[in-house]
Each structure stands twice: as structure tokens, then as C-alpha cells.
LOGURO-35230 format. One record per residue: x, y, z of N, C-alpha, C in turn; residue in three letters. Coordinates in pm, whole numbers, plus 50000, padded with zeros to 5 digits. Layout:
BEGIN
XYZXYZXYZALA
...
# end
This chain:
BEGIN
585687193024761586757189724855587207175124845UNK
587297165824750587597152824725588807156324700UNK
589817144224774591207150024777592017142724619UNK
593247149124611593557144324492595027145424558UNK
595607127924522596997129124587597967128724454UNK
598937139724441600077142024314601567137024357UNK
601787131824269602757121324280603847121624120UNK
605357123124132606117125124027607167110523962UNK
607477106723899608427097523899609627098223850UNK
610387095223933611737098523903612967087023915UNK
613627081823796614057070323776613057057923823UNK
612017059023772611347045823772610417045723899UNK
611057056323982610737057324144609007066824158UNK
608097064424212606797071524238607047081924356UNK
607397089324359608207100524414606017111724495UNK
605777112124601604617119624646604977133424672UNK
604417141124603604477152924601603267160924714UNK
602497157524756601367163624842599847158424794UNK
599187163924909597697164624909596787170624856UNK
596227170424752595557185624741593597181724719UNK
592547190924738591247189524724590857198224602UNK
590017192924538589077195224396588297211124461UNK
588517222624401587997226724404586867235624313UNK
587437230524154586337234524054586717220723953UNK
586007220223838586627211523727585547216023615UNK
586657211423461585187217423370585957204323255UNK
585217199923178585307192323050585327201922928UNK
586517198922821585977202622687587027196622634UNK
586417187622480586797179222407587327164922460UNK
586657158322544587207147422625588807149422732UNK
589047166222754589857170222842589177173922907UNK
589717169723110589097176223197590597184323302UNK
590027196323337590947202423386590167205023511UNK
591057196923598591257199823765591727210223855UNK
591247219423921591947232223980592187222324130UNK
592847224924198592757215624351593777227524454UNK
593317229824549593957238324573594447228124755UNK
595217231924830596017225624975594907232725089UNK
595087224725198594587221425292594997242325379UNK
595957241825309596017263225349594717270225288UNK
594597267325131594147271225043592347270225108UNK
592417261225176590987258225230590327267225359UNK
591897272725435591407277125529591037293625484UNK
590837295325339590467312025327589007310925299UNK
588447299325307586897296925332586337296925431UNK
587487305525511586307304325662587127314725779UNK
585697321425792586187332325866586977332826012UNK
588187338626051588157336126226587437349426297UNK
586397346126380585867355826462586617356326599UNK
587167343026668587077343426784587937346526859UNK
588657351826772589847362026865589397371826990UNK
590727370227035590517375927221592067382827243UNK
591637389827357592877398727407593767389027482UNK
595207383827378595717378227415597167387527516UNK
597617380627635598517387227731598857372127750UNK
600177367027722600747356127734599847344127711UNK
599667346627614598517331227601599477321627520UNK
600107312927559600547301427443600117297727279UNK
600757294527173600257300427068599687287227021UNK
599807272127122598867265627053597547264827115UNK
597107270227184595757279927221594967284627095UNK
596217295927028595517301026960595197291626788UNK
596347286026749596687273726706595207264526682UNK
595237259726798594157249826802592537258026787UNK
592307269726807591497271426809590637280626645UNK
591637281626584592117285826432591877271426395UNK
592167260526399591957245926289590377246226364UNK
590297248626465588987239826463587877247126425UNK
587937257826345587277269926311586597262826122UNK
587637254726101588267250125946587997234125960UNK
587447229026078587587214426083588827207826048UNK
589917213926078591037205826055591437195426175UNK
591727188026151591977179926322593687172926280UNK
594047175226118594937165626170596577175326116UNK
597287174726210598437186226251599367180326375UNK
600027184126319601567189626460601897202026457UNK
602467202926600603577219426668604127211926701UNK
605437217426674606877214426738606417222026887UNK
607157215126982607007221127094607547235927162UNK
608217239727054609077254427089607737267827015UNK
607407261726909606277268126855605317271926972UNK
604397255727024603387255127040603677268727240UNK
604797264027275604737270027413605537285727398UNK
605847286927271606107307027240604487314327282UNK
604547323827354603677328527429602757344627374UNK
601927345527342601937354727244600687364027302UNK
600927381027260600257390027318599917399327211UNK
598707405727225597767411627155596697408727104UNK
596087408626986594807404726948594577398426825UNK
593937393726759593887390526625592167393226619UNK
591797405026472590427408626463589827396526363UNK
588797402726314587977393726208588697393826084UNK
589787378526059590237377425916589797362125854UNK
590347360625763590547345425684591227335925835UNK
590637326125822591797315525919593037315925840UNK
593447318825748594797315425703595517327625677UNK
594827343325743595537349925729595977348425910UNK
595037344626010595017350326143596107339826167UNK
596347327226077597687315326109598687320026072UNK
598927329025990600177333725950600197347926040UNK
599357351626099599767361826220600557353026286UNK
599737340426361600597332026469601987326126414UNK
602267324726256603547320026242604257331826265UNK
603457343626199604847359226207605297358626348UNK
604137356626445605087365126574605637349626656UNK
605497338426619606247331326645607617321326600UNK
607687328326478608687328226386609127310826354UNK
608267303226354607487295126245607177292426115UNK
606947284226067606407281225942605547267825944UNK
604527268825816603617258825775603797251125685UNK
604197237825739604547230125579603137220525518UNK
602897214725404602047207725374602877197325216UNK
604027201225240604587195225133604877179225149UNK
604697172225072605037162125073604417154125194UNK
603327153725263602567151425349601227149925324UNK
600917145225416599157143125401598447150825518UNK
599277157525608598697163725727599567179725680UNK
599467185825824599987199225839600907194725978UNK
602167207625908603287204226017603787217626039UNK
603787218626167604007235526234605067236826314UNK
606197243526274607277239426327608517256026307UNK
609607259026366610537263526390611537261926204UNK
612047274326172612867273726080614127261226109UNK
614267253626009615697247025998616857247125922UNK
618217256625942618507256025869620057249225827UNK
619517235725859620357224125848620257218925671UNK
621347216125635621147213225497621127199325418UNK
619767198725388619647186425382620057178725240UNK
620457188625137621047180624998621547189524899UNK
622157181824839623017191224726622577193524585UNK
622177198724513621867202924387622927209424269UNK
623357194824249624577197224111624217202124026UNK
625367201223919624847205523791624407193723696UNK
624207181223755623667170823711622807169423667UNK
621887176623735620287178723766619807194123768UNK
620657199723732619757216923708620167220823583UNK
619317227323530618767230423413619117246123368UNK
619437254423475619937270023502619287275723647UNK
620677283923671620147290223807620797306523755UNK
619917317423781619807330223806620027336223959UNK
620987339124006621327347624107620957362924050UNK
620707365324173620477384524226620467386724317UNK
620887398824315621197404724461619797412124487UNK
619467405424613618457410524683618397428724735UNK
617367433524779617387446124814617757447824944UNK
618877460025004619657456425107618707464025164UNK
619057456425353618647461725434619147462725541UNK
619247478925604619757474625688619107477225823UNK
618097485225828617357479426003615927476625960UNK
615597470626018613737463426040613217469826175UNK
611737481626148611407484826234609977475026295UNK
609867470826383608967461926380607837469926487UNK
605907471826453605317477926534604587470326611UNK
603857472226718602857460626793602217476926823UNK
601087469126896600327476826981599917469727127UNK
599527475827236599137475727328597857476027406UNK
596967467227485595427469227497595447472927611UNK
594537486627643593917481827789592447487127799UNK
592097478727933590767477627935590057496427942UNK
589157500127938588767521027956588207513228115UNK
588177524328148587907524428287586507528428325UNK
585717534428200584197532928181583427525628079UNK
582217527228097581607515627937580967526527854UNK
580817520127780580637532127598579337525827513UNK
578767528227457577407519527359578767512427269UNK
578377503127259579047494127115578177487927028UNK
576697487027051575987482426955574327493027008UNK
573927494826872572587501226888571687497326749UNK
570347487426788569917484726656568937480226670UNK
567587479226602566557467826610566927455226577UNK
566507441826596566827431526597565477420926622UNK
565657411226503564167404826513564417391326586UNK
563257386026649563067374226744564267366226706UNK
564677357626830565427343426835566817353826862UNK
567797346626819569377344426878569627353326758UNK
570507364426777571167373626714572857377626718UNK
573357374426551574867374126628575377387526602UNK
575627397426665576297408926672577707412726637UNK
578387414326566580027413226569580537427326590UNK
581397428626671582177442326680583087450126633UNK
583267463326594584527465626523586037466526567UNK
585537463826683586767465326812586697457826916UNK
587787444826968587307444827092586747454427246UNK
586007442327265585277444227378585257436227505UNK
585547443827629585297437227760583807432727827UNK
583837432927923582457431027983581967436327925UNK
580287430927900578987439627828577597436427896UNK
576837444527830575537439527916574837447627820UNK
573177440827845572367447927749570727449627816UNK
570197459427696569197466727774567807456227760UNK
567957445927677566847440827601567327424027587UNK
566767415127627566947403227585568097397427706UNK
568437385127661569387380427739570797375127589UNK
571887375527678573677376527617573637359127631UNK
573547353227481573727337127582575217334627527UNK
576227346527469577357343627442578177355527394UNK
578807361027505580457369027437581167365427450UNK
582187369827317583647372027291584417384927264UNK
585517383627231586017395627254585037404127081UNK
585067399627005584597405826879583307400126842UNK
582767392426903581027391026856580587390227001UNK
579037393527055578337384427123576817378527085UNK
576397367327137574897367427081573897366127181UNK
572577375427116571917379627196570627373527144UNK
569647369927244568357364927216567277370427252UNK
566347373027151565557380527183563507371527188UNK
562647378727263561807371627247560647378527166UNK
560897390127100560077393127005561277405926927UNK
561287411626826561667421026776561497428826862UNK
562867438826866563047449526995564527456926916UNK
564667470326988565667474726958566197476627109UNK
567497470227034568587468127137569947476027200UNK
570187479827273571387484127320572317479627415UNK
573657478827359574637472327431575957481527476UNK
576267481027582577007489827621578087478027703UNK
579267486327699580137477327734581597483227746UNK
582807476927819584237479027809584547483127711UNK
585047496027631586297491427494587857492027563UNK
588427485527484590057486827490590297495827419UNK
591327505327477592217511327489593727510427373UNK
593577513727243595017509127222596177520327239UNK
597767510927221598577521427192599977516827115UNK
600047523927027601367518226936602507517126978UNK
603697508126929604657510726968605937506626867UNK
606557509126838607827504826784609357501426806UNK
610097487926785610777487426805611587483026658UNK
613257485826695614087480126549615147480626610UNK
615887471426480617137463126475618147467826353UNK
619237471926360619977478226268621187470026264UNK
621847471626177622907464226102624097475226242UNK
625677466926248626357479126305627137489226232UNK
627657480926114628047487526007627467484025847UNK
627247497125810626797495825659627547484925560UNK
627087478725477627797472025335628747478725301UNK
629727484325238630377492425157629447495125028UNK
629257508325004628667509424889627107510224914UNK
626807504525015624627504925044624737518025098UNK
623337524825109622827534225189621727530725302UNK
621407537025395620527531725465618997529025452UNK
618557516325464617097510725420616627508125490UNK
615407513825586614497504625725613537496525598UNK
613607490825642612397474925642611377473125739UNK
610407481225742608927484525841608077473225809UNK
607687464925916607017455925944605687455926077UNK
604847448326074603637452726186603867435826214UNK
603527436426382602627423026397601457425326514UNK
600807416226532599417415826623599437406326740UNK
600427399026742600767393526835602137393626956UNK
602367404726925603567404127034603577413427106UNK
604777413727196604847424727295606147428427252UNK
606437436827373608077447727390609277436427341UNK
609117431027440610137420127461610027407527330UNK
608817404227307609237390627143609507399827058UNK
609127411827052608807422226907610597425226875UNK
611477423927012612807425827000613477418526927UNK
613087410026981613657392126940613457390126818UNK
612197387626791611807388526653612387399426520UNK
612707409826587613387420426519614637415426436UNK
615257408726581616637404526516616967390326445UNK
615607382526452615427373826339615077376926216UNK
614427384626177614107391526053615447398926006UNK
616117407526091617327413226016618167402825952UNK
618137394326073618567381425983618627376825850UNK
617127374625864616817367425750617187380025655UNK
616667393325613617167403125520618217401525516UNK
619477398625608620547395025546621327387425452UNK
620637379425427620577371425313620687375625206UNK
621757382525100621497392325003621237384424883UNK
621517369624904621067363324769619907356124707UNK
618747362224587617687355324585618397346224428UNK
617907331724441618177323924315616887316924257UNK
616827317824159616077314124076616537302724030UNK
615867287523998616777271223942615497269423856UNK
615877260023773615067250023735615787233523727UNK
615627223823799616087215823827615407203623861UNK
615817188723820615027179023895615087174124003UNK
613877174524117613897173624239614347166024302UNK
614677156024401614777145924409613707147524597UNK
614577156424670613777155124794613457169324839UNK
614217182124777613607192624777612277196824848UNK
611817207324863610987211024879610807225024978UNK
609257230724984609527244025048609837242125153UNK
610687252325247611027253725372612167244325383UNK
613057239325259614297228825292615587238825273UNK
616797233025343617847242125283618327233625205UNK
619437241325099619847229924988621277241624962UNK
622177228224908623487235024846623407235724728UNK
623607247624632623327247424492625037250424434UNK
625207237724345626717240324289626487250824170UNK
627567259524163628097270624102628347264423940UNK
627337267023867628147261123684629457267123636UNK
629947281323751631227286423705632057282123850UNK
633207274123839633617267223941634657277724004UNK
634967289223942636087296423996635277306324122UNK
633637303524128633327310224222632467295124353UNK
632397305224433631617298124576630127291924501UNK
629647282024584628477276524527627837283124663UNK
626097279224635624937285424665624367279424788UNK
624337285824920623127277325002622407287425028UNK
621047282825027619737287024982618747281225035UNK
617027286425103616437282525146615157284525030UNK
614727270125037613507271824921612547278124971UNK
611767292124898610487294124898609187295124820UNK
609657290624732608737285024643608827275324547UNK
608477266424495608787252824404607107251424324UNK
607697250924222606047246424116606907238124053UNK
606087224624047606407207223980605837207023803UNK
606447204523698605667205223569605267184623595UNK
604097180523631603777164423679603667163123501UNK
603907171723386603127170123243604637171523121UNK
605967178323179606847181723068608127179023148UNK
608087164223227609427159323249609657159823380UNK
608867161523467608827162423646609997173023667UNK
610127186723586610667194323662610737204523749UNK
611287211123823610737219123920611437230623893UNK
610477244123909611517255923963611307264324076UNK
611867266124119612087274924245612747287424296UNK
612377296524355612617306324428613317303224569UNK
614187310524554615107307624704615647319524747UNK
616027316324869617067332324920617827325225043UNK
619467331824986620347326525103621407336625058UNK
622937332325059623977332825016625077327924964UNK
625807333424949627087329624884628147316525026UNK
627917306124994629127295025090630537302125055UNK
630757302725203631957312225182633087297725255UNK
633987296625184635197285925191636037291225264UNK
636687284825366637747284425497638697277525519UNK
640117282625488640987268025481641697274425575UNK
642197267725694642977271225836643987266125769UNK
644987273925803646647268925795647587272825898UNK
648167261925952648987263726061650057271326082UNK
651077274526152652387276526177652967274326250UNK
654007270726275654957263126378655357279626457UNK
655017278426578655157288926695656097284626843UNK
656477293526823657507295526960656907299127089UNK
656247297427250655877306327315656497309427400UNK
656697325827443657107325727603657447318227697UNK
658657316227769658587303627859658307289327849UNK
658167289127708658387272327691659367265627715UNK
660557272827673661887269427740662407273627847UNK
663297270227932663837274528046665457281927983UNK
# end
């Protein structure tokens, strides 16, 4: 985990590209090759257990309690992020899959580009620079796969109204950590003392080897689905749902969220560049000029960028937006009703 900071130069300029940590290296023939992977890349080393039945819990709750799982301490939320309010559960995953639950249902993103921290924040899609043909090398347009409604599912918890065995096992002396396949409410046990539950583990201590039984609340689930449809078809498309799940929402964000995602599928254009960067990067919007001028040029949101730091600092990237569609108002000299007497 020794960090390694990458850095490009461009006209003379030391241009920082990000943070990254050593995570293997090997020598052969006086070459050493560095793998280093980002401060994301780190959080699939470590498990999240401590998910709970969330019912309006704020998502930098859950947020904060995901980094500190990973020892991360150093981060921002935009404040629209951090106070989006979020319902359901998150089980036993990677911290960096259970963070990208909290970006899905709060419709968010994670940047680490060009930084030395983590920055958690709301899509922007203000455009921050232009990409001539000065500086690009070729761009590939395609038309993306149409869509036209996104069904989006959640589920629902509730507590059973009796208790059920959830754990049955021998178990040898000292503190024992139990994990569940399902949350769980109140529990209690036949053997030892509980010096800690959560919704998906508790631990139990024992003072000699004993077999144990734990009985306790389960929740209750129940599915649900909601979607968002286009009002009229493309000319020429047929109809495509776009089925999506999340774990954090309810009736009401799962709506909302619905019709941000149709959104974004609306976007029918994915582009492919290779180009030199200047301030680029993932999660930026950018205007990409057209090499055939008789058509509209490109705005596009980057989602992916790989830097060559070894064959000329260039970059290519994956994007998806559309076609800039041009608007020229033209007047006419008008007469109205009763202007004259």
C-alpha cells in the first residue's frame, strides 16, 4: 500500500493525474513493473458486515460507516448526497460494492481523479471544455442500444411477529462471531452471553465449548416494482425495458430515480476518442468537435479514460451523450390586435 503519485506533462507543464498504492511488483532484466491500483480498488479488501435495516436513514450514515470499515478517513459529500435519505438493507458485500449501492440509490458518483482524497458528489452536467480537432487523434460514434422504459425493483422489510432459530451450532470457548444469512431483529440465546448484535452478525461468548442456540426476529421481505417509459417511441425503435434492482430505496426515490436513469438511457450516443488531455477526466462533461463540419459536434460525459504516461501522454476514452443540436431564433416583424386604435 505505498502510494505512488502519476503525473503527465504537457507542454512543458507537470500535469497530476491521481493517487494510486503498490499493490504487487516483480523485476526482470533491470525492469520493474508496478501494478498500483486507487483508493476504490482498495476498498474490495474488506468486507462490509454492518449493514442494518435502513427506513430513512441519511446516506452519510451509511457513507461514513462503509470508509471506516476500509480506514479511509479522508473524503467529502456534497451535501445533497450526504442528506438523500435511504431505505432498505445492504447484506454481506465488498465495501466497494455496498458504496456503489449508496451511489445507485442516491444517484451520485465517486471521483478519485486527479486528487489525493475521495470526492462524493451529485452528477454535473455543466461543460467544462472543448475538445478540437487540435488535439484528437479519432473519435468513433455509435448509437447506443435504445431504451425505452427502465423498470426499477426494491424490496420491502418487516419485522415477523414471532421468533424463528437463526443459528444452531457447537461453538468453542471465548467470543464467537456468528454471521447471518438474513437480517435479524431482536435475539437472544440459550447459552453464553450476546456482547454484540447487528442486523447480520452477532457475537457471542462463551465460557467453555457448548452448543448454542439462537433464536430471534427475521424480516419479512417483499418485492416491488416500479418504471418509467418514454411517451412516444423513436421512429423506427421497438419497445426495450431496461430492468434494474436497488437495495436502498423505497416507493417514492425508486420513482425518482427511475426517471433519472431513463434519462441517462436517453443518451443514444456512445463515443469512443483518443486525444490529448488537457483537464479532462472521469465524470467531466466535454464538447467534442465534429472532424466532418457539415454535421453537429459532440457533448459527452466521460466514463472512462486510460493515460499512455509511456507513448506520448495520450488518453482514450469512453463517453456517452449526444448529438449538440444548434438553434438559431429568427424574428419577424408582427402586427397585434389592438395595437392601433
Amino acid at each position: 500500500k505505498q502510494y505512488v503519485k502519476a503525473y503527465e506533462w504537457l507542454d512543458s507543464d507537470r500535469t497530476y493525474l491521481g493517487k494510486f498504492y503498490l499493490s504487487d511488483f516483480s523485476t526482470q532484466d533491470n525492469i520493474t513493473k508496478l501494478n498500483c491500483i486507487s483508493i476504490v480498488g482498495i476498498m474490495d479488501n474488506f468486507d462490509f458486515i454492518d449493514g442494518e435495516i435502513y427506513n430513512g436513514t441519511p446516506a452519510i450514515d451509511v457513507i461514513d460507516a462503509i470508509f471506516s470499515v476500509c480506514g479511509i478517513t479522508d473524503y467529502t459529500v456534497d451535501t445533497e448526497t450526504a442528506n438523500t435519505l435511504l431505505y432498505g438493507t445492504i447484506g454481506k458485500m465488498t465495501c466497494r460494492n455496498a458504496m456503489r449501492e449508496v451511489l445507485f440509490a442516491t444517484n451520485s458518483h465517486l471521483k478519485t481523479s486527479r486528487i489525493d482524497s475521495i470526492e462524493i458528489k451529485k452528477e454535473s452536467p455543466l461543460i467544462g471544455s472543448t475538445i478540437g480537432t487540435d488535439r484528437k487523434f479519432f473519435t468513433k460514434p455509435e448509437k447506443r442500444e435504445y431504451v425505452s422504459s427502465v423498470a426499477l425493483t426494491f424490496k420491502t422489510y418487516a419485522l415477523s411477529t414471532g421468533t424463528s432459530q437463526v443459528f444452531k451450532d457447537t461453538l468453542p470457548a471465548g467470543a464467537n462471531l456468528i454471521e447471518f444469512s438474513s437480517p435479524v431483529g431482536t435475539i437472544s440465546t440459550d447459552v453464553g452471553t450476546i456482547l454484540l448484535q447487528k442486523s447480520y452478525y452477532c457475537i457471542v461468548n462463551l465460557a467453555t465449548e457448548s452448543l448454542v442456540t439462537i433464536t430471534g426476529y427475521k424480516y419479512e421481505e417483499s418485492e416491488h416494482t416500479v418504471s418509467k417509459s418514454v411517451g412516444v417511441l423513436n421512429p423506427g425503435e421497438i419497445e426495450k425495458v431496461k430492468s434494474l434492482s436497488s437495495t436502498l430505496t423505497n416507493y417514492a426515490s425508486s420513482v425518482s430515480l427511475c426517471e433519472k436513469l431513463l434519462d441517462y438511457y436517453s443518451r443514444s450516443l456512445k463515443l469512443s476518442m483518443k486525444f490529448v488531455d488537457f483537464s479532462e477526466q472521469t465524470g467531466s462533461y466535454t464538447i467534442v468537435k465534429n472532424p466532418n463540419s457539415s454535421y453537429n459536434d459532440y457533448v459527452v460525459g466521460i466514463e472512462k479514460m486510460t493515460t499512455d504516461l509511456t507513448g506520448g501522454f495520450t488518453s482514450i476514452a469512453e463517453s456517452v451523450g449526444y448529438y449538440q443540436k444548434l438553434v438559431q431564433d429568427v424574428y419577424i416583424g408582427e402586427t397585434y390586435m389592438g395595437e392601433y386604435d
